[in-house]
Structures are given as structure tokens and as C-alpha cells.
C-alpha positions in Angstrom: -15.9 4.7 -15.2 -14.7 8.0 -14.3 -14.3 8.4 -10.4 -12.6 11.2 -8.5 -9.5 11.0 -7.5 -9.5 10.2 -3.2 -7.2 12.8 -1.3 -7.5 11.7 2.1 -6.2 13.5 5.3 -5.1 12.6 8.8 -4.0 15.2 11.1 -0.3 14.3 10.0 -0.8 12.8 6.2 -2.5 13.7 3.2 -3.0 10.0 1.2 -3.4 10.1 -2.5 -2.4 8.7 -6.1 0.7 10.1 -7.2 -0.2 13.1 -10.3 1.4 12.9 -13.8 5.1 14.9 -13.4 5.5 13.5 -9.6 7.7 11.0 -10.8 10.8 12.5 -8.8 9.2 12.8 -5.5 7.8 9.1 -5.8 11.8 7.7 -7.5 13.2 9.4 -4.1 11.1 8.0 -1.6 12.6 4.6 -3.3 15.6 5.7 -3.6 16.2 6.8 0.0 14.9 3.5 1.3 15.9 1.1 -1.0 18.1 -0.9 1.4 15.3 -0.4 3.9 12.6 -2.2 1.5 14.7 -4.4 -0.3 14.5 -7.5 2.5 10.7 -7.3 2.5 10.2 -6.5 -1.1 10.1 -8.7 -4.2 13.7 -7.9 -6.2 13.1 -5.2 -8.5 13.9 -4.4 -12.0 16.5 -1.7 -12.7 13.8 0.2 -14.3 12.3 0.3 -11.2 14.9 2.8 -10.1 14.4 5.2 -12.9 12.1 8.4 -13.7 10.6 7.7 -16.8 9.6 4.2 -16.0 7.8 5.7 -12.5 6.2 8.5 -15.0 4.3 5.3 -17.1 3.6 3.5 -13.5 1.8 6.7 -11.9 0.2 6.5 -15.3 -1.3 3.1 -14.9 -2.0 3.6 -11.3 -4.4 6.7 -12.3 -6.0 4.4 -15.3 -6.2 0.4 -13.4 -8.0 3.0 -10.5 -10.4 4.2 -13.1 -10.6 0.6 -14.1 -11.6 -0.3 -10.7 -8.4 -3.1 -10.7 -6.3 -1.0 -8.2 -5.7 1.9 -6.0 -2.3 3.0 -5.2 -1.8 5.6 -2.8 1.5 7.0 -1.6 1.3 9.0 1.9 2.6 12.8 2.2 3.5 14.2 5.7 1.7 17.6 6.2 5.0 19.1 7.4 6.8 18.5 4.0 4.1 18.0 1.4 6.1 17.4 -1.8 7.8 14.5 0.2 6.8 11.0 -0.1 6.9 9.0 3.4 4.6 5.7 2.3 3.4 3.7 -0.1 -0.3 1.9 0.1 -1.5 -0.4 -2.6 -4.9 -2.2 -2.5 -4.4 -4.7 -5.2 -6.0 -7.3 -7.4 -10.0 -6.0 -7.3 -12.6 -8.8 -7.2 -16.0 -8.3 -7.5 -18.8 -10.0 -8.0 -19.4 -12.4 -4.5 -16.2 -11.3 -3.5 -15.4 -7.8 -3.2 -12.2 -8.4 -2.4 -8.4 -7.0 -2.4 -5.2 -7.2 -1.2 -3.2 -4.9 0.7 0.3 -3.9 0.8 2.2 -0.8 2.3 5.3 0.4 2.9 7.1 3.6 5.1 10.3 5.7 5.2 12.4 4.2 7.2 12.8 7.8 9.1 8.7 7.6 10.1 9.1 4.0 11.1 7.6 3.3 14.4 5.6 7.2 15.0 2.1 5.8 13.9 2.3 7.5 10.6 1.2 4.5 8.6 -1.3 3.3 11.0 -3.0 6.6 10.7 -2.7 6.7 7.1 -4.3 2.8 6.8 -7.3 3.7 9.1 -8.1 6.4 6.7 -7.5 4.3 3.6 -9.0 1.2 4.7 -12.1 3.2 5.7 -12.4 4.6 1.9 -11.8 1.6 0.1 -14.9 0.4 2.6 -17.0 3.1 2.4 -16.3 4.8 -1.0 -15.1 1.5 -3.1 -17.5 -1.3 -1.0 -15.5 -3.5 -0.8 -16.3 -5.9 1.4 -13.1 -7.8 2.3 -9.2 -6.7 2.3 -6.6 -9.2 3.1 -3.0 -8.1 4.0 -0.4 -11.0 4.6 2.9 -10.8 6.6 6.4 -12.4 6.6 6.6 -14.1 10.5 9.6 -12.2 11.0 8.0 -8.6 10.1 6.6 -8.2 13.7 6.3 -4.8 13.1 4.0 -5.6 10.7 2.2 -8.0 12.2 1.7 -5.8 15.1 0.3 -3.0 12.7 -2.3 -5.4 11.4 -3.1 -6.8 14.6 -4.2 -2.9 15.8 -5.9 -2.4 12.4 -8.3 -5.5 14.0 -6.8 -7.8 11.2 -7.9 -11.4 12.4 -5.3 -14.1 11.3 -6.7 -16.6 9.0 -3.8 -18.8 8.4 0.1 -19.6 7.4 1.3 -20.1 3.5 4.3 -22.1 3.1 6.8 -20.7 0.5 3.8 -17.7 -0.2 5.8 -15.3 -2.3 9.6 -14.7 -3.6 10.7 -11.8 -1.6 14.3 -10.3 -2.2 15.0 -13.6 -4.4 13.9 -16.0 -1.8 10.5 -18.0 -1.3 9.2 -16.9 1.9 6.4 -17.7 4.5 3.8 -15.6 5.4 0.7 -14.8 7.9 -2.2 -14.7 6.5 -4.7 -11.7 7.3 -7.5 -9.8 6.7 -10.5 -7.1 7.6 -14.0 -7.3 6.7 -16.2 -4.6 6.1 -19.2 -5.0 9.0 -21.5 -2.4 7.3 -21.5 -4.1 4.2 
């Protein structure tokens, strides 16, 4: 399969795969909120901090979305273009009776709490609908992450249950809120 590459714009973003030789721009976004992301992140390697290993991930984000496994966006504010604000991952592709994905994101800690990432979700969510049919995303949250939680909840996320112990974030087995959107037209 070869499928074009989504850009999609807001008024404010511009929400696309990272290209080959953007590994710097992607590295600082990371970088300049690492102590932001670690509590709600899984730990990460020390390779996850370097250039060349960010080079071969862009790589494989481009090839598991031509694969139809993934699609990994990061978000760009209009004002700054070359600066990365937001990661967006829709994860884990099932077809078949399913059509199904998970969802994970992630902002700068300086566009926290401006709407940036809602208005970057509503335009992803609506292409990985529309463009991808898929017919089901599911996003979970740590009970604690009420930003989060709130962000899903205006996204018209419906709560579906609790995990015990759901995933090791930052070294430690934690709970999450279970979530998720269907498509309606599909």
C-alpha cells in the first residue's frame, strides 16, 4: 500500500508525520519537556534522547503508516512551523470486525491548557474516521490526569471502564480510565 502522507490543518496547527532529516526538531520537543512527560510516560531508553535513534523511529513511523499498523503525527503551531508542540499516535491497527486503535498524545508543556491539542485531536480523529475507517479509537487515562480526562470527555469519549495495574508508567504499574469514540458514519 502506498497512501499519501495526511497534512492536516487547524487554524492554529498543521498535524503530520515527521519527514526523514526532522529528527532535531522532533529530539527537542522531548528534550524541552522531558520532566513534563516523564510522570505520565512509560521510562524511556537513553536512545530515546538521541538523534539518530529518532532518525530510524520517523523512519518506521513513515513505513508501519504505509503498513496500515500506525499513524504518528506530531503537531506544528502555525506561528513557528519548524517547532514541534505535540505528539499524536494512533496505535496498534485492527482490522477485520474491529477496526480499531489506540490513542495516545502528548503537548508542550508551554501550550498546555490553550486548546491546542483539542483542536489538533478533532482534526486527527476525524481523518483516521473518515480517511483510515476506522471504526472505533480507544484512548485510556491515569485517574489522576484530569486534564486528560477532561480532554477526552469534550472529544465525546464515553468511559467504558477501570484497569487495575493497566500499564507501567515512569517505572510504576498504574490505573487507568478506560475510553473510547466510535465512528457513527461507519
Amino acid at each position: 500500500m502506498n497512501r499519501l502522507l495526511p497534512r492536516i490543518e487547524t487554524p492554529r496547527t498543521i498535524v503530520r508525520l515527521a519527514e526523514a532529516g526532522e529528527a532535531p526538531l522532533v529530539l527537542d520537543y522531548y528534550l524541552r519537556n522531558r520532566q513534563h512527560l516523564e510522570p505520565l510516560e512509560p521510562l524511556r531508553s537513553a536512545n530515546f534522547y538521541q538523534e539518530n535513534a529518532w532518525a530510524a523511529r520517523i523512519s518506521y513511523f513513515l513505513e508501519s503508516f504505509q503498513a496500515d499498523r500506525s499513524l504518528n503525527l506530531f503537531v506544528f503551531s502555525k506561528t513557528n512551523p519548524p517547532r514541534v508542540i505535540g505528539a499524536i499516535g494512533f496505535s496498534n491497527f485492527v482490522r477485520g470486525a474491529f477496526h480499531a486503535c489506540y490513542l495516545g498524545y502528548s503537548i508542550d508543556k508551554a501550550h498546555e491548557g490553550r486548546g491546542y491539542m483539542r483542536e489538533a485531536l478533532q482534526a486527527s480523529i476525524s481523518y483516521v474516521f473518515v480517511e483510515l475507517r476506522l471504526h472505533r479509537i480507544m484512548a485510556n487515562y491515569m485517574p489522576f490526569n484530569r486534564r486528560s480526562g477532561g480532554l477526552l470527555r469534550r472529544l465525546d469519549f464515553v468511559v467504558e471502564g477501570y484497569a487495575r495495574d493497566y500499564l507501567q508508567i515512569n517505572g510504576v504499574w498504574e490505573d487507568h480510565v478506560l475510553t473510547s469514540l466510535t465512528n457513527s458514519e461507519m
